[in-house]
ZADREN-231785 format. One record per residue (C-alpha): residue number from 1; residue in three letters; chain; x, y, z. Coordinates in nm, 4 decimals. Example, Ala and Ser with C-alpha at 12.3 -4.5 7.8 and 13.67 -1.06 7.14 Angstrom:
2
nr	rest	kette	c1	c2	c3
1	ala	A	1.2300	-0.4500	0.7800
2	ser	A	1.3670	-0.1060	0.7140
//
This chain:
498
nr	rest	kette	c1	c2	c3
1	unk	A	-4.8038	12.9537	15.4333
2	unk	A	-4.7441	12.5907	15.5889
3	unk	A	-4.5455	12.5067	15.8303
4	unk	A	-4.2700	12.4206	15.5570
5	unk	A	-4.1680	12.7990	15.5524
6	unk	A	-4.0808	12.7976	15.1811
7	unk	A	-3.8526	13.0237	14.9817
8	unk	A	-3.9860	13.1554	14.6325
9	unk	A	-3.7926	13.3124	14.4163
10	unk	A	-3.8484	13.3928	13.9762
11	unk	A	-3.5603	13.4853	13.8122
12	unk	A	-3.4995	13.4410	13.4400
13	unk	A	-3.7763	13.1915	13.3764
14	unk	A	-3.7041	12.9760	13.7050
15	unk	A	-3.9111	12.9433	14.0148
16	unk	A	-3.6998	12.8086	14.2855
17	unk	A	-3.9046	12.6645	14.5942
18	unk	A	-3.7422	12.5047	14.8735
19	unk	A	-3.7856	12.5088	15.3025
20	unk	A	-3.6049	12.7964	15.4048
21	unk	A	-3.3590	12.5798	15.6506
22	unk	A	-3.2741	12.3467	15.3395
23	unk	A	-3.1723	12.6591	15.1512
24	unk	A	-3.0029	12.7964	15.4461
25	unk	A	-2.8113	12.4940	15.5526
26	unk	A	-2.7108	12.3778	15.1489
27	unk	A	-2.5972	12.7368	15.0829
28	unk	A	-2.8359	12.9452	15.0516
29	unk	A	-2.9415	13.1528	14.6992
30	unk	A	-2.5794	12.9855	14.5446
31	unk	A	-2.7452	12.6456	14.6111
32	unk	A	-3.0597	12.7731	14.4447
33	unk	A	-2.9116	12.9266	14.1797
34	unk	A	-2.7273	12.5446	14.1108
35	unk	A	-3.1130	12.3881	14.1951
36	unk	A	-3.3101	12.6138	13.9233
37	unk	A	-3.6235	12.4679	13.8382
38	unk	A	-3.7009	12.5628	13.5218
39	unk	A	-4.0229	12.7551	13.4027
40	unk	A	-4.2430	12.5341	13.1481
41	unk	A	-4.2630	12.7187	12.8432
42	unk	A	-4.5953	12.7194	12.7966
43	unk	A	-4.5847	12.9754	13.1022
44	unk	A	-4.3948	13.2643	12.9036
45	unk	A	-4.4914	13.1441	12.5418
46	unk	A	-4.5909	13.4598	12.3479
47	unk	A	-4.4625	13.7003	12.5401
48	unk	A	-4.2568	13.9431	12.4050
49	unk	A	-3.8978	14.0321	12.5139
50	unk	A	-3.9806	14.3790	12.6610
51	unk	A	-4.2775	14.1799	12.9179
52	unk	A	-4.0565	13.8712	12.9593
53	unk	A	-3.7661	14.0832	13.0474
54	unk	A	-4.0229	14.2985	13.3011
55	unk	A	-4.1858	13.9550	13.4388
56	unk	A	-3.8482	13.7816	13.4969
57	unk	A	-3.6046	14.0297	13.5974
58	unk	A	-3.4417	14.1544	13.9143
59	unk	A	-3.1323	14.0326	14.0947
60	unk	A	-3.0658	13.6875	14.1525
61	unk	A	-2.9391	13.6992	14.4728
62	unk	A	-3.2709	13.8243	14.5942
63	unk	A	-3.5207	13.6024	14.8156
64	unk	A	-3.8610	13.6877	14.7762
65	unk	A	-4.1629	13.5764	14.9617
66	unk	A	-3.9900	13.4359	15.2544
67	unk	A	-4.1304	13.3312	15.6132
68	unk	A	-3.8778	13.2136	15.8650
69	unk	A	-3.9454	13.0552	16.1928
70	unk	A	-3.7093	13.0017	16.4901
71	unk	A	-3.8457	12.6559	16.5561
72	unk	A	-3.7411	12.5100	16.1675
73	unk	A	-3.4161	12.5705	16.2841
74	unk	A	-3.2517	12.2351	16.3209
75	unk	A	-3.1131	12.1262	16.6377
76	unk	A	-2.7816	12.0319	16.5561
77	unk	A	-2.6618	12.3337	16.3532
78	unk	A	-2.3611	12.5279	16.4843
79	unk	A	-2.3711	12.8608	16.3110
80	unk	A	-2.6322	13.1596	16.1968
81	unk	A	-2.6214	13.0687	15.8865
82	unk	A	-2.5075	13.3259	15.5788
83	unk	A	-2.6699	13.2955	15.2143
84	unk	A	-2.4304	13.2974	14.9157
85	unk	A	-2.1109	13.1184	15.0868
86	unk	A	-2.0237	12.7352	15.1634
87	unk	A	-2.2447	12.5600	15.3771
88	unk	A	-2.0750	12.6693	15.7735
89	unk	A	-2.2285	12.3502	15.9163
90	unk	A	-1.9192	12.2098	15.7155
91	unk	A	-1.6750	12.3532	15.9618
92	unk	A	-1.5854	12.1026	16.1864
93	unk	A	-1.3597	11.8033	16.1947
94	unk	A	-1.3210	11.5944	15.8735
95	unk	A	-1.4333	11.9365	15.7180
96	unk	A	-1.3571	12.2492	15.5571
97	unk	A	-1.0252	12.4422	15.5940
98	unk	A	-1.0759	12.7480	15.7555
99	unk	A	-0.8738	13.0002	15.5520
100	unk	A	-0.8802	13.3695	15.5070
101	unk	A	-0.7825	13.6042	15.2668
102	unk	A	-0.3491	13.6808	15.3369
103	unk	A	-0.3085	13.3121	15.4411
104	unk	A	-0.0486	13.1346	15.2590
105	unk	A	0.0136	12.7941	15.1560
106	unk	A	0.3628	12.5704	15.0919
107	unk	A	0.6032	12.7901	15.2696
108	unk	A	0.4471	13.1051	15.1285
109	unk	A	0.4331	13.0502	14.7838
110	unk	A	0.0890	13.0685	14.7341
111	unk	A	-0.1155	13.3714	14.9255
112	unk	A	-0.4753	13.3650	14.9154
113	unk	A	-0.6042	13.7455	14.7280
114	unk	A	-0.9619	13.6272	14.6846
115	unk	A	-1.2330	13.3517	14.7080
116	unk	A	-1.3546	13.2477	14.4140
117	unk	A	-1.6657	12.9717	14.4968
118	unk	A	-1.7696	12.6601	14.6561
119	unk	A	-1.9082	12.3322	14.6564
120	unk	A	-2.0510	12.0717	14.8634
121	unk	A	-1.6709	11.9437	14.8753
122	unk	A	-1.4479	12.2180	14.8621
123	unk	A	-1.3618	12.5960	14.8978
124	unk	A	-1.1750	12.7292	14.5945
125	unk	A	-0.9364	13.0412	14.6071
126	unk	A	-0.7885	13.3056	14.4008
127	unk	A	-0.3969	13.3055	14.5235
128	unk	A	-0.1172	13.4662	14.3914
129	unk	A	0.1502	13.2606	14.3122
130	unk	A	0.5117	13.4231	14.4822
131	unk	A	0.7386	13.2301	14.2750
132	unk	A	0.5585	13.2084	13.9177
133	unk	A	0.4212	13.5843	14.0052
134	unk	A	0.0418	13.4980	13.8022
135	unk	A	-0.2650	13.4073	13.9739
136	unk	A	-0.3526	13.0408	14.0110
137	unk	A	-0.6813	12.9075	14.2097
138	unk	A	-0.6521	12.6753	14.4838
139	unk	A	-0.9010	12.3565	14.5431
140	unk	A	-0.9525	12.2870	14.9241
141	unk	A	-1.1114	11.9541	14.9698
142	unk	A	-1.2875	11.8725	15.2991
143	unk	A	-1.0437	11.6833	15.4907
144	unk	A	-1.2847	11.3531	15.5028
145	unk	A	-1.3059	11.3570	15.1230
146	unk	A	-0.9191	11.4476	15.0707
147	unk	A	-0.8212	11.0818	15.1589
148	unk	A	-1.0151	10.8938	14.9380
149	unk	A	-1.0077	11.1579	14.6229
150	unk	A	-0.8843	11.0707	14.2768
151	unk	A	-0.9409	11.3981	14.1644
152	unk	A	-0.5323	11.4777	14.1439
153	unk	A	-0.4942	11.1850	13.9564
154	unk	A	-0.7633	11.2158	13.7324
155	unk	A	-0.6719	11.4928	13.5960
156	unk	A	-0.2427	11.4358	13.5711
157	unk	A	-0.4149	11.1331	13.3553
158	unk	A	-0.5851	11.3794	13.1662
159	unk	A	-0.2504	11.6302	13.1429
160	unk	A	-0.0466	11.3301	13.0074
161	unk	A	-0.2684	11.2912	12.7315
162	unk	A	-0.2588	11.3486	12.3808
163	unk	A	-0.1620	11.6534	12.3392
164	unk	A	-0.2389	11.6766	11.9488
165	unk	A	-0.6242	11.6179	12.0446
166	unk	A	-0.8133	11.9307	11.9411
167	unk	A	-0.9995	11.8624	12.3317
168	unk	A	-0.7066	11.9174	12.5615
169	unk	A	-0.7465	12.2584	12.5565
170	unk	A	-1.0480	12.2527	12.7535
171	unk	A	-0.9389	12.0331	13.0346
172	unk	A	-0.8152	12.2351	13.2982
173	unk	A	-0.4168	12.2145	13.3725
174	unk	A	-0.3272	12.0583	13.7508
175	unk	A	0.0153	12.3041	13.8087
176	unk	A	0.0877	12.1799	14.1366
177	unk	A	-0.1148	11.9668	14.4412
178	unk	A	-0.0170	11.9866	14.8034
179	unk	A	-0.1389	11.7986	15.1624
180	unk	A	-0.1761	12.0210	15.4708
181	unk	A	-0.2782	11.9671	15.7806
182	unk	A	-0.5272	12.2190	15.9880
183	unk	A	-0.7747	12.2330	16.2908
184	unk	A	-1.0277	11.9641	16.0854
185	unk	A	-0.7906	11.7068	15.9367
186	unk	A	-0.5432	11.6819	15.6313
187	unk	A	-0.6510	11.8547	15.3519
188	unk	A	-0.5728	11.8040	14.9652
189	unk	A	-0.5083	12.0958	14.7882
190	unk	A	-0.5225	12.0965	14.3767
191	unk	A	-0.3646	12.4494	14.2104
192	unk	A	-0.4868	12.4938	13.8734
193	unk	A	-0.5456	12.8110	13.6548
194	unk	A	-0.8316	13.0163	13.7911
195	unk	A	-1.1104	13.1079	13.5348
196	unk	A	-1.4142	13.3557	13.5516
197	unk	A	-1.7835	13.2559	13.5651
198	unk	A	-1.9526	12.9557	13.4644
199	unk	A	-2.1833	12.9395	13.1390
200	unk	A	-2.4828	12.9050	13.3905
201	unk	A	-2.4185	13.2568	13.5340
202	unk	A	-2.2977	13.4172	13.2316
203	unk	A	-2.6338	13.3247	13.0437
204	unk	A	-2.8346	13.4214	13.3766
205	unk	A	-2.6736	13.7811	13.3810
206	unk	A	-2.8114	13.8196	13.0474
207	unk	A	-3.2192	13.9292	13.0320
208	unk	A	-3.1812	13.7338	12.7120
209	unk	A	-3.0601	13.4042	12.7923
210	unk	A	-2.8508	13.3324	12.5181
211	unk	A	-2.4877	13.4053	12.3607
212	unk	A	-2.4566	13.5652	12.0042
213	unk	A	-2.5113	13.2785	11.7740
214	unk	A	-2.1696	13.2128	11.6815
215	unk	A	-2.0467	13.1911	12.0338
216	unk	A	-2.3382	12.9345	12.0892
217	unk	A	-2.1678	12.7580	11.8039
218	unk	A	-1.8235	12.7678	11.9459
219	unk	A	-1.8944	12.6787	12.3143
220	unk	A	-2.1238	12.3899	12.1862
221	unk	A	-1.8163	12.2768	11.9398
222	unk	A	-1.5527	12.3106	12.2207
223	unk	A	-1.7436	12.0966	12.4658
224	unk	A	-1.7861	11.8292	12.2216
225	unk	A	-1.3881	11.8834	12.1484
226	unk	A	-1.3446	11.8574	12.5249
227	unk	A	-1.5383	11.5466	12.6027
228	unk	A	-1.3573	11.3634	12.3030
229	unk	A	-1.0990	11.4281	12.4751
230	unk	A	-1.1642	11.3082	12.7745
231	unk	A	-1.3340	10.9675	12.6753
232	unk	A	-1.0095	10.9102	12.4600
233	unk	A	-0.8625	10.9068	12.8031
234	unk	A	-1.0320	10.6654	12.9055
235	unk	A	-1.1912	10.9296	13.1657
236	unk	A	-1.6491	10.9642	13.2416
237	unk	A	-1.6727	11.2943	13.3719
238	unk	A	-2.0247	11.1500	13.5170
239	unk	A	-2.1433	11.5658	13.6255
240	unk	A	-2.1441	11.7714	13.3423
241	unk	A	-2.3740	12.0785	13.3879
242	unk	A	-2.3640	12.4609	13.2951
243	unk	A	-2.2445	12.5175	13.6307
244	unk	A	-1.9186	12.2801	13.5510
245	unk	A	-1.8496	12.4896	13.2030
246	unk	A	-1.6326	12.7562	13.3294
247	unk	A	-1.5178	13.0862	13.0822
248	unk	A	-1.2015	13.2295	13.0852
249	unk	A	-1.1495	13.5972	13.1667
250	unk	A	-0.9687	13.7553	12.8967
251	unk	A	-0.6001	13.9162	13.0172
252	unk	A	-0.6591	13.8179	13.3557
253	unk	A	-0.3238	13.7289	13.4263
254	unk	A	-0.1762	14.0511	13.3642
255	unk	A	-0.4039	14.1888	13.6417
256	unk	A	-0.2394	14.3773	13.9511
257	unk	A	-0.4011	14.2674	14.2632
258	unk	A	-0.4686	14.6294	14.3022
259	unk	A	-0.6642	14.6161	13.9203
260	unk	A	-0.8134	14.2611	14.0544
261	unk	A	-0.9711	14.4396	14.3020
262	unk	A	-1.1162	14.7629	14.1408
263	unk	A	-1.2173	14.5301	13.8429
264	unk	A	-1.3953	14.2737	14.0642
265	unk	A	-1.4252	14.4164	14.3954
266	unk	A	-1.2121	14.3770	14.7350
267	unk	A	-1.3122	14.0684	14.9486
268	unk	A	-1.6397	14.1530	15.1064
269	unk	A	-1.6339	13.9651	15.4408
270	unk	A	-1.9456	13.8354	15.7367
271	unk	A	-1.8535	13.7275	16.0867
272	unk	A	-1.9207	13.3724	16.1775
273	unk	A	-2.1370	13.3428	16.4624
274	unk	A	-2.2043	13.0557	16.6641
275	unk	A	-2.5579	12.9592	16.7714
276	unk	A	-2.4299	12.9420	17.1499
277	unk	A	-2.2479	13.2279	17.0985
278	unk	A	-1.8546	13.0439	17.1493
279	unk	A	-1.6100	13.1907	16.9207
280	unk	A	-1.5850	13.0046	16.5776
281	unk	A	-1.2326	12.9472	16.5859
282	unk	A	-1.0144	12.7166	16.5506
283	unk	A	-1.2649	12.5112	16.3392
284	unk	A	-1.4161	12.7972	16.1385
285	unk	A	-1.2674	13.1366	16.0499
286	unk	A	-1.3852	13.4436	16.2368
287	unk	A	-1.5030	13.5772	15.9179
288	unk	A	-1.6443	13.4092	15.5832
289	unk	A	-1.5628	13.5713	15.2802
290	unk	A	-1.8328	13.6149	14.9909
291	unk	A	-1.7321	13.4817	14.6306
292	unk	A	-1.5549	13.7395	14.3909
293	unk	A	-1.8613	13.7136	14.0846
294	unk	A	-1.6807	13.8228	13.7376
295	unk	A	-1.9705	13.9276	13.5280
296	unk	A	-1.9673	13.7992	13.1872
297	unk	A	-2.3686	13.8716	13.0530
298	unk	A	-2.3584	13.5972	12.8196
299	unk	A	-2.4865	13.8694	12.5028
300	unk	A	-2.1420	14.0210	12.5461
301	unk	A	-1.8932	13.6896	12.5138
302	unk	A	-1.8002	13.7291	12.1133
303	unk	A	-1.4951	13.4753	12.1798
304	unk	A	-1.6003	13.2154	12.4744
305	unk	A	-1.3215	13.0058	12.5568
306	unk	A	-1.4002	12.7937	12.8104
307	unk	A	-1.2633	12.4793	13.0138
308	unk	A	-1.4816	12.1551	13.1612
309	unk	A	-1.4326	12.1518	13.5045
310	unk	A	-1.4836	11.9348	13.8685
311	unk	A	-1.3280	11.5676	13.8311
312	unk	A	-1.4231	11.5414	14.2094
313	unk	A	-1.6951	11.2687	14.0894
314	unk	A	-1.5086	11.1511	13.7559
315	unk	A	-1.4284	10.7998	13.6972
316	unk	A	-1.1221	10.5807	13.5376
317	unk	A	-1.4061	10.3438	13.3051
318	unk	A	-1.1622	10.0606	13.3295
319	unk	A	-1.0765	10.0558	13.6447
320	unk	A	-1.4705	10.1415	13.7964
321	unk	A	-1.6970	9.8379	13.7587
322	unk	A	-2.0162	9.9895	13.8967
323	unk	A	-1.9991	10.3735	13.9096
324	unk	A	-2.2377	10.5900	14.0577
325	unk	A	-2.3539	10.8563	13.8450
326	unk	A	-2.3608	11.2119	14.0445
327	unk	A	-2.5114	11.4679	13.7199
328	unk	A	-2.8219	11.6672	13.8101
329	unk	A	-3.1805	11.5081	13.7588
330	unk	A	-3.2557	11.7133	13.5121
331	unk	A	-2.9844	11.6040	13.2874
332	unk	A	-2.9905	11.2534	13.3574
333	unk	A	-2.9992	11.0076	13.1194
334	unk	A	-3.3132	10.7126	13.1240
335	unk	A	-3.0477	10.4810	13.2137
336	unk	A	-2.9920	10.6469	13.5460
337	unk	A	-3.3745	10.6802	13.6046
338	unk	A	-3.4387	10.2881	13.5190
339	unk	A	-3.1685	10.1519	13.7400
340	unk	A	-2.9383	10.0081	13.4543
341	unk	A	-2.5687	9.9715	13.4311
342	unk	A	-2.3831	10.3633	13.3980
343	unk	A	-2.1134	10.3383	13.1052
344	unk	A	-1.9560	10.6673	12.9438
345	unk	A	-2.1978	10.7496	12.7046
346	unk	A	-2.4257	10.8854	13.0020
347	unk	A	-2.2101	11.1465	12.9615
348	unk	A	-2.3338	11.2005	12.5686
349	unk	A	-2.6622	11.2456	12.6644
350	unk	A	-2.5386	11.4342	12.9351
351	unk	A	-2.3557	11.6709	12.6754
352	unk	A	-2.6389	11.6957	12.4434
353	unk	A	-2.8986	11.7946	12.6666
354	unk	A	-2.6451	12.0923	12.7576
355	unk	A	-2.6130	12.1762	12.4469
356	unk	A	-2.9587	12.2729	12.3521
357	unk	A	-2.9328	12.4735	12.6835
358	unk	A	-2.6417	12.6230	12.5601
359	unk	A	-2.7391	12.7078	12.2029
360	unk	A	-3.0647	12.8452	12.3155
361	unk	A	-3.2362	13.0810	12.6132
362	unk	A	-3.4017	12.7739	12.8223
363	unk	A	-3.3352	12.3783	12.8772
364	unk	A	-3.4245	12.1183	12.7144
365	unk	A	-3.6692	11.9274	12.9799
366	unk	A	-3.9197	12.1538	13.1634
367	unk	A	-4.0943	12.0884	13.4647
368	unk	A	-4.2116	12.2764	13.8103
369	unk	A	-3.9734	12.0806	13.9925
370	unk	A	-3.7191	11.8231	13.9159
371	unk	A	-3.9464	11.5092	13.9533
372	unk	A	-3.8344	11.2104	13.7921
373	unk	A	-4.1340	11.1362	13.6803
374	unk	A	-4.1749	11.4865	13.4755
375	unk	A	-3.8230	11.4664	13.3275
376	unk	A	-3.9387	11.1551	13.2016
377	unk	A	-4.2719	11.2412	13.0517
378	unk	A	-4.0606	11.5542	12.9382
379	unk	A	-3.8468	11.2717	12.7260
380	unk	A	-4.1325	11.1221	12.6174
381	unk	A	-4.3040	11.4092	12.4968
382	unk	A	-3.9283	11.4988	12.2718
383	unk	A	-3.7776	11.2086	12.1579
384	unk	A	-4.0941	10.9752	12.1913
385	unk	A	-4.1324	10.6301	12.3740
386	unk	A	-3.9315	10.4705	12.5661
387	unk	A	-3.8315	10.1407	12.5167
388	unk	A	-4.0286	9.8682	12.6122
389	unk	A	-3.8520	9.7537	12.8994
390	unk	A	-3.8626	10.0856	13.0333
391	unk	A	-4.2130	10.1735	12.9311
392	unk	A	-4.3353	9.8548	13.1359
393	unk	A	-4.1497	9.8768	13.4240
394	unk	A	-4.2272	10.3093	13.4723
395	unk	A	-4.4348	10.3069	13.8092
396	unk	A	-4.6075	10.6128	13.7213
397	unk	A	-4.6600	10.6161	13.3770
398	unk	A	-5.0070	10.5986	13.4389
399	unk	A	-5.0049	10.9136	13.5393
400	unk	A	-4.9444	11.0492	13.2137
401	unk	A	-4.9986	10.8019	12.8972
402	unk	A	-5.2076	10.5274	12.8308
403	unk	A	-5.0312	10.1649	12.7422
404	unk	A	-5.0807	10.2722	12.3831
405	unk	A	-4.8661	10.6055	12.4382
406	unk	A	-5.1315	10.8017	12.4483
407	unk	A	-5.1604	11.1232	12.6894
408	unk	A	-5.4281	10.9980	12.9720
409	unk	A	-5.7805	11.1949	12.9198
410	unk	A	-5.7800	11.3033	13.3035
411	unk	A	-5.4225	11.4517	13.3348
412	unk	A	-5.3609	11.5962	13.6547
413	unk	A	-5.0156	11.6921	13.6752
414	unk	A	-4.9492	12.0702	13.6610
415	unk	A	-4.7393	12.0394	13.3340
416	unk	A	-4.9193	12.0417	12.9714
417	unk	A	-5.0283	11.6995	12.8057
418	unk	A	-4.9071	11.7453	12.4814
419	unk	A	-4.6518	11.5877	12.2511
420	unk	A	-4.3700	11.9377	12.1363
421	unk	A	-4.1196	11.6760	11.9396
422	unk	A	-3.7179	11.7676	11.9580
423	unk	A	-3.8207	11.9747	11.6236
424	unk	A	-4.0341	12.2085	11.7853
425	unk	A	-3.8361	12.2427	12.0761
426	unk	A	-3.5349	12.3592	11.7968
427	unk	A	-3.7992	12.6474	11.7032
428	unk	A	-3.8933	12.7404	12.0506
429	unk	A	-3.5387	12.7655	12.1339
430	unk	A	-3.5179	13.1353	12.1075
431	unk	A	-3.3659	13.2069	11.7893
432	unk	A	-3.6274	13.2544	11.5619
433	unk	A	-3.9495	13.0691	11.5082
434	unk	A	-3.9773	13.0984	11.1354
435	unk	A	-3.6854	13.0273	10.8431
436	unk	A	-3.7268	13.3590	10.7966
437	unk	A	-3.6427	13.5141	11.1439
438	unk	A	-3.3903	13.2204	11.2797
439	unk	A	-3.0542	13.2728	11.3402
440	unk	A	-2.9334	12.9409	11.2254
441	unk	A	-2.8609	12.8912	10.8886
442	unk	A	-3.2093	12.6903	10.8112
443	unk	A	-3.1799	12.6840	10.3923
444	unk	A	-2.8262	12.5778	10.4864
445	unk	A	-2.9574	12.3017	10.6712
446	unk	A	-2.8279	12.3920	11.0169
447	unk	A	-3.1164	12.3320	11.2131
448	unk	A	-3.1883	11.9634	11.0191
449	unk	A	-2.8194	11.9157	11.1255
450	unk	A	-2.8535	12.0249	11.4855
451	unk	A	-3.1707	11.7874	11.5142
452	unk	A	-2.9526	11.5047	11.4178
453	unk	A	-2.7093	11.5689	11.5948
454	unk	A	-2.8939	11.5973	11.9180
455	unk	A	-3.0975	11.2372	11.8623
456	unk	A	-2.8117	11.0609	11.8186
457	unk	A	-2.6713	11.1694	12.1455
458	unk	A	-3.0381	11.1346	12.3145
459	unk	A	-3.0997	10.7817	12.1946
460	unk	A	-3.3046	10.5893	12.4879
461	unk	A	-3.0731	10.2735	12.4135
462	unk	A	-2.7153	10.3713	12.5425
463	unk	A	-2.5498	10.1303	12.2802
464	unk	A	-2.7078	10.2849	12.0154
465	unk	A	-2.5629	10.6575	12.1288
466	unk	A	-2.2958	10.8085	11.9121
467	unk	A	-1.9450	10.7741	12.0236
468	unk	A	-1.7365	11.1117	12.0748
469	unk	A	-1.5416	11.0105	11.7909
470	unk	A	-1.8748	11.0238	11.6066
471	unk	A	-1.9441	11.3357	11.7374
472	unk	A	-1.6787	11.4942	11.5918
473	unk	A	-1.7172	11.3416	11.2850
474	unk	A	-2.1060	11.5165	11.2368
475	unk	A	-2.2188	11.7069	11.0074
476	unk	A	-2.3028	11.9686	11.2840
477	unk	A	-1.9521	11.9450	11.3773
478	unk	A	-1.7814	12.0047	11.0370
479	unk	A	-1.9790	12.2355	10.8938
480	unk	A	-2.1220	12.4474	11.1748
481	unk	A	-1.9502	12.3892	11.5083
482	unk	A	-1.5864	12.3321	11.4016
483	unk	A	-1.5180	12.6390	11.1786
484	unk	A	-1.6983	12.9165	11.3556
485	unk	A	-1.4447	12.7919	11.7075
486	unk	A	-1.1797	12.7689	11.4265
487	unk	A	-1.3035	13.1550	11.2800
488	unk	A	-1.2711	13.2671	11.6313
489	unk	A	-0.9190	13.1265	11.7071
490	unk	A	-0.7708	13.3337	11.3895
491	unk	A	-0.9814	13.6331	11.4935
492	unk	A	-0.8528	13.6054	11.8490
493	unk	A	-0.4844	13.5573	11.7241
494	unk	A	-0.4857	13.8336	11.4607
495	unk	A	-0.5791	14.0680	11.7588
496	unk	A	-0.2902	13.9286	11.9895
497	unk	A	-0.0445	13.9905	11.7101
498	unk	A	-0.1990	14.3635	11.6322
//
């Protein structure tokens, strides 16, 4: 092992490598768990459940293979730090709130029960509101991002929408927002309604991958519903991922805190230790509390109904000239990768390279790490080549094609130079590889449907993308997406009538 002391880890079909103190000091296995790297599928092709199940299971939150050294520790940390909670370097002036579990909020009308995650920007909560008696979740922002966030506003702009769109049921509701001050600043606080776990971890705690087919469908048709919404708005969500598509726990509201609990667990809590051994306090809390993790295996979600969440990064797209685009590598668009102007219809491509993700067991792109320069060959090898300007001005494209488009004769990148088109990809999606065995309705013309759908939101040339409006208006949409969600809604309210 070099002297970069790196943390391997397979679960599901992703190897995660990173230096230990990166994964330390960005949170640990969460951060890797938001980092996956997915496995190219040439590496599991053929294998059948049982031995893919066998080769990629075990518990996420494990670290395997890890070397640690004293003297990778950087020299301007502040804390031992703890896997699987914020990053405690962020508790200090102009950061996180310290806040523990009994602490209350606006005169005592909000008591914290239970945390329920994290970000790079924020601590979110599980509180009980006193006066509305129902849970709601409370979003901390880091005092030195609480002064310049448009967050709260973003999303009263999205609240005082239409309210006849079909897509404002996925937006989360702001119920109240609140400024405090503590030991590290002024804090903005946004009080929503708390949901369960994202689509990421829900297909992750299934061996599988995947949701039944029909609540593929539906999630995939209420995202699209969602982001119509939003762009109607006038609103670029500019970070859409699995880990921002959160499901809602079914009854959770009626929950006692005493049923929270045995359902989800009490608040499992770790001191905070200082490197030089001071007490934490008043910066930090003398004890971090671990995320409550409602497991919802994806294989067991018959009626998903979920919400698009974090405007922390969102954008007004009249009012925001030259926005700077903040999604994942791997879901990028070219646009991003080539330097060119960011309009909304990143987030289309953005949405449509989810949704293969979400229909099927794996994503779209596939490389051994998130390299630019894979993702891109990865788009070249699906939806084919790039346009000129882009093709011309690619540093590395030698690296993979000739000028004719071509795959080079001496290809020395670990990934496999060959061409598997958007249509292949469809089949190796994990439903079926033959009309026979696939899951989608392939005489019906579901999976011709699904194709199209998909290039039009992938088109290299953003003006040439399909609008939201003409997402809706697909064939996907109205035949496949739109009345399985709308099958679901009358199944769901003939059992709350029963």
């Amino acid at each position: 092992m070099s002297e970069q002391h790196l943390v391997q880890n397979m679960r599901n079909g992703y190897w995660r490598t990173y230096p230990i103190q990166v994964a330390e000091r960005l949170g640990g296995n969460s951060f890797l768990r938001q980092n996956t790297l997915p496995l190219p599928f040439s590496f599991t092709q053929g294998c059948s459940r049982k031995l893919k199940s066998s080769l990629l299971g075990g518990s996420s939150r494990s670290l395997q293979n890890v070397t640690y050294s004293s003297t990778s520790r950087l020299v301007n940390e502040l804390y031992h730090p703890e896997h699987d909670v914020e990053n405690l370097e962020g508790y200090v002036p102009g950061g996180f709130h310290p806040t523990a579990i009994k602490d209350t909020f606006c005169d005592g009308r909000y008591k914290i029960v239970h945390k329920l995650g994290f970000g790079g920007y924020s601590t979110i909560w599980l509180a009980r509101d006193q006066i509305r008696q129902r849970f709601v979740s409370l979003k901390i922002l880091i005092a030195s991002a609480s002064r310049s966030s448009n967050e709260g506003s973003i999303l009263c702009l999205l609240q005082n929408g239409n309210s006849s769109h079909p897509g404002r049921q996925f937006i989360p509701t702001l119920l109240d927002q609140f400024t405090f001050a503590g030991p590290n600043g002024q804090h903005l606080c946004l009080v929503g309604e708390p949901y369960g776990c994202s689509v990421s971890k829900s297909k992750e705690d299934n061996v599988d991958l995947m949701f039944p087919f029909k609540a593929a469908r539906s999630v995939a048709a209420q995202l699209v519903m969602g982001l119509s919404y939003l762009h109607d708005c006038g609103i670029c969500h500019g970070d859409l991922h699995m880990g921002n598509f959160l499901l809602r726990i079914p009854n959770f509201d009626s929950l006692t805190i005493a049923e929270l609990y045995d359902r989800f667990g009490k608040p499992y809590e770790v001191q905070v230790r200082r490197i030089d051994e001071k007490k934490p306090e008043p910066h930090a809390p003398a004890h971090v509390i671990y995320p409550m993790f409602p497991c919802l295996p994806s294989n067991e979600v018959t009626e998903p109904e979920i919400a698009i969440s974090d405007y922390g990064t969102s954008f007004i797209t009249s009012q925001t000239p030259s926005p700077t685009l903040h999604t994942p590598t791997l879901y990028a668009p070219p646009e991003d990768f080539f330097q060119e102007p960011i309009t909304p219809v990143v987030d289309v491509w953005t949405l449509g390279v989810n949704l293969y993700e979400v229909l099927g067991e794996r994503p779209l792109f596939e490389t051994l790490n998130w390299d630019k320069d894979d993702i891109i060959g990865e788009m070249v090898s699906t939806l084919g080549r790039l346009p000129e300007r882009w093709w011309d001005s690619w540093a590395n494209r030698a690296e993979f094609f000739e000028q004719n488009g071509e795959w080079i004769s001496d290809f020395k990148r670990i990934s496999t130079p060959s061409f598997r088109p958007l249509r292949q990809r469809l089949w190796d999606m994990g439903r079926g590889e033959t009309p026979e065995a696939c899951k989608w309705d392939v005489a019906g013309g579901e999976l011709q449907d699904l194709e199209d759908l998909l290039r039009g939101m992938m088109t290299f040339e953003p003006a040439e993308r399909l609008t939201t409006k003409q997402l809706m208006a697909s064939r996907y949409m109205v035949k496949w997406g739109l009345p399985t969600w709308q099958s679901q809604r009358v199944k769901r309210g003939d059992q709350k009538t029963r």
